[in-house]
C-alpha positions as CSV (number, residue, x, y, z in Angstrom):
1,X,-6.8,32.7,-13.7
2,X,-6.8,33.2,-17.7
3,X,-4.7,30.4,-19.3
4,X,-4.1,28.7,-15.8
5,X,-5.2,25.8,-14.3
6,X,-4.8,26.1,-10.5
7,X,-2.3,23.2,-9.7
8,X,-0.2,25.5,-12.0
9,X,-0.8,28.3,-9.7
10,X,0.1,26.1,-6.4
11,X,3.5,25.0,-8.0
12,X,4.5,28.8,-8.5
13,X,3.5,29.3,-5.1
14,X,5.1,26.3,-3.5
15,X,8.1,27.3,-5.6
16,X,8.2,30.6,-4.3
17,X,7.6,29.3,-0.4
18,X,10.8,27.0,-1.1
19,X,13.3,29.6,-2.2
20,X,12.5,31.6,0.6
21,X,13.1,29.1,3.3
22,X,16.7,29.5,3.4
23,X,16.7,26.1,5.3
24,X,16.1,23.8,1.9
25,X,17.7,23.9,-1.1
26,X,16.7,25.4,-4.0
27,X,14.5,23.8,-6.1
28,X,16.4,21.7,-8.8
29,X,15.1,23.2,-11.9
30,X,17.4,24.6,-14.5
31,X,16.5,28.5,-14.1
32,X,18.1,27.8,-10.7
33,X,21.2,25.6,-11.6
34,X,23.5,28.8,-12.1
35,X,23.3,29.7,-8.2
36,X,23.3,26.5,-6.8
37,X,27.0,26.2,-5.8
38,X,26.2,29.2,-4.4
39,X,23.9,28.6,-2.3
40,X,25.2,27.3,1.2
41,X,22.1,24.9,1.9
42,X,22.2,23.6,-1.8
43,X,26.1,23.2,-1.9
44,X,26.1,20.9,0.7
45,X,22.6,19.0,-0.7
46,X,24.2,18.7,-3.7
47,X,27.4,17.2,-2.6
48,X,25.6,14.8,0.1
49,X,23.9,13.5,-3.2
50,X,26.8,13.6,-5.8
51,X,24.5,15.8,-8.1
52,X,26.8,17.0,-10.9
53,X,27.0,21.3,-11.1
54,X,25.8,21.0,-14.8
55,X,23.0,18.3,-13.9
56,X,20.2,20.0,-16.5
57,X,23.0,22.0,-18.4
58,X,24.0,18.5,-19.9
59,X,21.0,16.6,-19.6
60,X,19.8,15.5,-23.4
61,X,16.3,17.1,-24.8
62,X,14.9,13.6,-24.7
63,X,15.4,13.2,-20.6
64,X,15.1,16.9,-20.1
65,X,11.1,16.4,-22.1
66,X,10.7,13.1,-20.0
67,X,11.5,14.6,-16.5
68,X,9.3,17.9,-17.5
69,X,6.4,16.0,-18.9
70,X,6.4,13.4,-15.7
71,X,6.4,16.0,-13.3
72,X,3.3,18.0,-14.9
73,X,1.4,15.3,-14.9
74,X,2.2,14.5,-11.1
75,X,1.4,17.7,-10.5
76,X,-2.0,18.1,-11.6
77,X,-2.9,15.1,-9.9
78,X,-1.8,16.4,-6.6
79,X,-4.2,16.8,-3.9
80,X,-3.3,20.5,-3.1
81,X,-3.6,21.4,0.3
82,X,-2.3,18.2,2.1
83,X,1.3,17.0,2.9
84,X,3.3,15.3,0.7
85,X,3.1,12.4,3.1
86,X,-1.2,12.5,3.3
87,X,-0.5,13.0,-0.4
88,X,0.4,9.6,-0.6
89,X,-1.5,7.8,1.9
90,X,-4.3,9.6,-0.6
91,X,-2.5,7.3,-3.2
92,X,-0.7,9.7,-4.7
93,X,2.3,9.2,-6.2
94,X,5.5,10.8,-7.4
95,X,6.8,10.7,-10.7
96,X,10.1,9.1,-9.5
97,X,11.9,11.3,-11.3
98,X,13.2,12.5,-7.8
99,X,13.1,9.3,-5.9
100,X,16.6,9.9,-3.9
101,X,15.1,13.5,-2.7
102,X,14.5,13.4,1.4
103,X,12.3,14.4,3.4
104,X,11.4,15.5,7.0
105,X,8.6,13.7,8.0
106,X,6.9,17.0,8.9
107,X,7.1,18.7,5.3
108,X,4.6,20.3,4.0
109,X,6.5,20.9,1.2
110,X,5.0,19.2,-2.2
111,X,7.2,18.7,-4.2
């Protein structure tokens, strides 16, 4: 894993698992804003949580940096391997950044 450290390898994998499970949305990143409307599961996500069709595609540089640099750091921290909710009772925590995402109790989805 040249130039990779391996919580960078788990978030392309837990990337890939969520596009793939057509019953989530896509994961809100800009590479994917373009098909979101698109996307039957993401549509309706998006409209249940009045997130704007050019969300990242307007976002300043500034917020854009703060989001991507949060999120990285959260990341790494991440104890790899458990559920986002024995992530937390591990104490850790999310970079809030998506605070008004929900979850299904049984998620094993990390981010």
């Amino acid at each position: 894993m040249d130039g990779y450290d391996s919580w960078q390898v788990e978030i392309a994998w837990e990337s890939c698992l969520q596009f793939m499970d057509i019953s989530k949305p896509l994961t809100d990143i800009p590479r994917f804003e373009p098909f979101r409307s698109k996307d039957p599961v993401t549509a309706a996500y998006d409209k249940a949580n009045n997130r704007p069709a050019d969300y990242w595609k307007t976002m300043d540089m500034e917020k854009a940096k703060k989001i991507y640099n949060a999120s990285r750091k959260v990341a790494s921290k991440y104890p790899w391997g458990a559920t986002y909710e024995q992530a937390l009772i591990m104490g850790w925590q999310p970079s809030g950044e998506g605070a008004k995402r929900t979850r299904r109790e049984s998620e094993t989805s990390k981010f």
